[in-house]
C-alpha positions as CSV (number, residue, x, y, z in Angstrom):
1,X,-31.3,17.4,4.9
2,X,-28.9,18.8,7.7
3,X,-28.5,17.4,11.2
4,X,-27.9,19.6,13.5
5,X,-25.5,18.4,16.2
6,X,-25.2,20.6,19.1
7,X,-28.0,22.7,18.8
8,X,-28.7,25.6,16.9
9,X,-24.9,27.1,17.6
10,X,-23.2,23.8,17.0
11,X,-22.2,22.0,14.3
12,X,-23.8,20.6,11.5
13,X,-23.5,18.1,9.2
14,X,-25.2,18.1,5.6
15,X,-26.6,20.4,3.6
16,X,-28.9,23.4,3.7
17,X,-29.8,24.9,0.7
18,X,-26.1,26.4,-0.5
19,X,-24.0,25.7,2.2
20,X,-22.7,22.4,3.7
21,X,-21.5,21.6,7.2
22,X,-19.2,18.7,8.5
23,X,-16.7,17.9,11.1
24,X,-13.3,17.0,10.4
25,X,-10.7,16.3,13.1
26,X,-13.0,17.1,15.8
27,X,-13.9,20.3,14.0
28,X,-16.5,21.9,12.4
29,X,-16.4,23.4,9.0
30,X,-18.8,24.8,6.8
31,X,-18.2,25.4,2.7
32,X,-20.2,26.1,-0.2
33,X,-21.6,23.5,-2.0
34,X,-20.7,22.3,-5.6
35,X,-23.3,21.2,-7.7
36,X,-21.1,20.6,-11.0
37,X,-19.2,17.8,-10.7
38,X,-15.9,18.0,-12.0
39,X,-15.6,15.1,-13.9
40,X,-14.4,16.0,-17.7
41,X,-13.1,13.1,-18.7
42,X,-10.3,14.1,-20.9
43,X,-8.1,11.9,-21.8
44,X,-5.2,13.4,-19.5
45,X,-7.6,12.2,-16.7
46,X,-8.4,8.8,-17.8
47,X,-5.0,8.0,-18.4
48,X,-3.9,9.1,-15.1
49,X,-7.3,6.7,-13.9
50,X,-6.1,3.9,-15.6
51,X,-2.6,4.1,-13.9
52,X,-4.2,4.6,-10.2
53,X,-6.1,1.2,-11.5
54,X,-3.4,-0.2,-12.2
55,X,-1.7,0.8,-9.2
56,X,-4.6,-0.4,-7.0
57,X,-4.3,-3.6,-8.6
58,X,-0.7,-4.7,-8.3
59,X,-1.0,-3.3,-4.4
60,X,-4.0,-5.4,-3.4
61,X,-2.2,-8.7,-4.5
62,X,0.8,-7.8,-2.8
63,X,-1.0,-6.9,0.4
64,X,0.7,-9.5,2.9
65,X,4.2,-8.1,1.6
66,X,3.2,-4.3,1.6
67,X,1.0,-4.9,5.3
68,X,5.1,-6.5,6.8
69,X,7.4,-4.6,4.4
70,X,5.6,-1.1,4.8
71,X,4.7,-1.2,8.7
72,X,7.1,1.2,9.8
73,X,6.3,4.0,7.1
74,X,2.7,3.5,7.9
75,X,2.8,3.5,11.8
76,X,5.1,7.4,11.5
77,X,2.9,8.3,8.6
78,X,-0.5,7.1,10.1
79,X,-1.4,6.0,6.8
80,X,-2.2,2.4,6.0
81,X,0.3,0.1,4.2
82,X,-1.5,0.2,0.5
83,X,-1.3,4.3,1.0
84,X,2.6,4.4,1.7
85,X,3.1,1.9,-1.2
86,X,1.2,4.1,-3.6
87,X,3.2,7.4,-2.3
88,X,6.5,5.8,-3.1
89,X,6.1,3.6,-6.1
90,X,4.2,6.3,-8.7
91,X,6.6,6.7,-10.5
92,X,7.1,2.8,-11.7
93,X,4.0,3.0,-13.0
94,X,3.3,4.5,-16.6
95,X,2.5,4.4,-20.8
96,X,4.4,1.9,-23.0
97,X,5.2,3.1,-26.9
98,X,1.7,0.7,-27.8
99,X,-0.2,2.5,-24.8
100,X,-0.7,-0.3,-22.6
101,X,0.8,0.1,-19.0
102,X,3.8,-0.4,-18.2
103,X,5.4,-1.4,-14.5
104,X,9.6,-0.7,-13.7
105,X,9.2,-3.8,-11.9
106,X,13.2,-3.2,-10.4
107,X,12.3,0.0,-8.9
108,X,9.4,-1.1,-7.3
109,X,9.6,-0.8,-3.4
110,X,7.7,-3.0,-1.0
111,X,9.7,-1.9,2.0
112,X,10.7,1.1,3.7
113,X,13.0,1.7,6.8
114,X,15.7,2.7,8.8
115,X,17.8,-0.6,6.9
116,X,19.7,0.0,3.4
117,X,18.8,-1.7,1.0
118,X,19.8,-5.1,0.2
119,X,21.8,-5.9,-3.0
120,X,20.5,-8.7,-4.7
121,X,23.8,-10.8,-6.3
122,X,21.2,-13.0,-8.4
123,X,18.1,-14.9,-9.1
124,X,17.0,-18.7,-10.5
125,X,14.2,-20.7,-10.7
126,X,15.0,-24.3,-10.9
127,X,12.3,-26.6,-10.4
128,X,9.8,-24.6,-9.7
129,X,12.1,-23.3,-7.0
130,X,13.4,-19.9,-6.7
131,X,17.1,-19.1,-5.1
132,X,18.7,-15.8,-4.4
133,X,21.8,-14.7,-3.9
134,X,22.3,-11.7,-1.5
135,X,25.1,-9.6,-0.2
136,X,25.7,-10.6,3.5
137,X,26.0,-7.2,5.8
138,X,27.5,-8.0,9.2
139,X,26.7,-4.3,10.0
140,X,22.9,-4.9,9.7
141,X,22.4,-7.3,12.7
142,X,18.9,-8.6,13.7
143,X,18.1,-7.1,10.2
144,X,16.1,-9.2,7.9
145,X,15.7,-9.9,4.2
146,X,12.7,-11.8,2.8
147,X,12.0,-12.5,-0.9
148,X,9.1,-11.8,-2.4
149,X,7.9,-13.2,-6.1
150,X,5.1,-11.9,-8.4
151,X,4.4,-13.9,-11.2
152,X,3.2,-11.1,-13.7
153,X,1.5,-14.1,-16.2
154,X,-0.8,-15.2,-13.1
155,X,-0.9,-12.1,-10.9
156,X,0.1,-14.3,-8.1
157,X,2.4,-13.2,-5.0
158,X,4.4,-15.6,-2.7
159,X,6.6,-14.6,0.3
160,X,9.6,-16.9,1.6
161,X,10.6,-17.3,5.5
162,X,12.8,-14.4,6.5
163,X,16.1,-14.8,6.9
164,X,18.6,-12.9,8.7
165,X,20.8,-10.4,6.6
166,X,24.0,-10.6,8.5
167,X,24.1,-14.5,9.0
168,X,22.2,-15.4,5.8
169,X,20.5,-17.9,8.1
170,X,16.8,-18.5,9.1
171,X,15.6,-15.4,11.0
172,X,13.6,-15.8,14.7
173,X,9.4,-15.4,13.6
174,X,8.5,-11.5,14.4
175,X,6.5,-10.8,17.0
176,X,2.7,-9.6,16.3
177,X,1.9,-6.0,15.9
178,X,0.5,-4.6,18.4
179,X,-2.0,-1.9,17.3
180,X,-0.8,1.8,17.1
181,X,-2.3,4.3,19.7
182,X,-2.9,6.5,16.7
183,X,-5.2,4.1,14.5
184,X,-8.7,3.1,15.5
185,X,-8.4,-0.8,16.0
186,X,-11.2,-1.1,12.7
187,X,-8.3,-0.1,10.7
């Protein structure tokens, strides 16, 4: 059943009999509707499902580093954080020679700025302790680096104190985001 939202020149939104009506962008739109759904489930679509899983997966346990490390991608592209880390990490994602999935775990990107990116010198885990080496870039003041470690075997993700990329010491706590005039604050 259609609602009809400004009277009987308005809008509307649902459907009546073929056609459909609904607002997008403060505008109104009417299409045909489609009774077949499209769903063929071949196995070039299922494949592609179970990456997007996959993808899904690995973004909502690295949501605290995706929600700091993709705020400034998200805020110019008014999408949220999981959205931008989905649009630039596709292509790590994909089919191993058995057919299980496979991630490119160095390409992966959980940031994305104005910054270059900083060259790792090395990585060890003694103790249960990780320690990284990084190249120190006087250039990049008030720039900061923070580590963050995904344990594949427990799907677990950890994020160490920032720390400042020029000084290599301790960086100043970030202020809290303030909410974007472009997002509705339920986002």
């Amino acid at each position: 059943m259609a609602k009809l939202i400004e009277g009987i020149l308005g809008g509307f939104s649902g459907r009546v009999g073929t056609v459909v009506g609904y607002c997008r962008g403060g505008r109104w739109y009417v299409r045909a509707y489609q009774p077949v759904i499209k769903d063929k489930r071949s196995q070039a679509q299922l494949a592609q499902r179970g990456l997007f899983k996959a993808m899904i997966g690995l973004a909502s346990r690295l949501t605290p580093a995706i929600r700091l490390g993709m705020r400034a991608m998200s805020d110019r592209e008014v999408l949220t954080g999981g959205n931008c880390f989905l649009r630039l990490n596709s292509g790590c994602f994909g089919y191993d020679a058995e057919g299980g999935i496979a991630v490119d775990y160095r390409r992966l990107q959980l940031s994305e700025g104005t910054a270059p990116t900083v060259a790792c010198l090395g990585a060890s885990v003694e103790g249960g302790v990780a320690r990284v080496r990084f190249a120190k870039n006087t250039r990049l003041r008030g720039a900061q680096v923070q580590l963050v470690a995904f344990d594949e075997v427990s799907q677990r993700c950890c994020m160490a104190e920032a720390v400042d990329v020029a000084s290599g010491a301790p960086a100043p706590p970030r202020t809290p985001r303030q909410p974007s005039a472009s997002r509705r604050p339920d986002e």
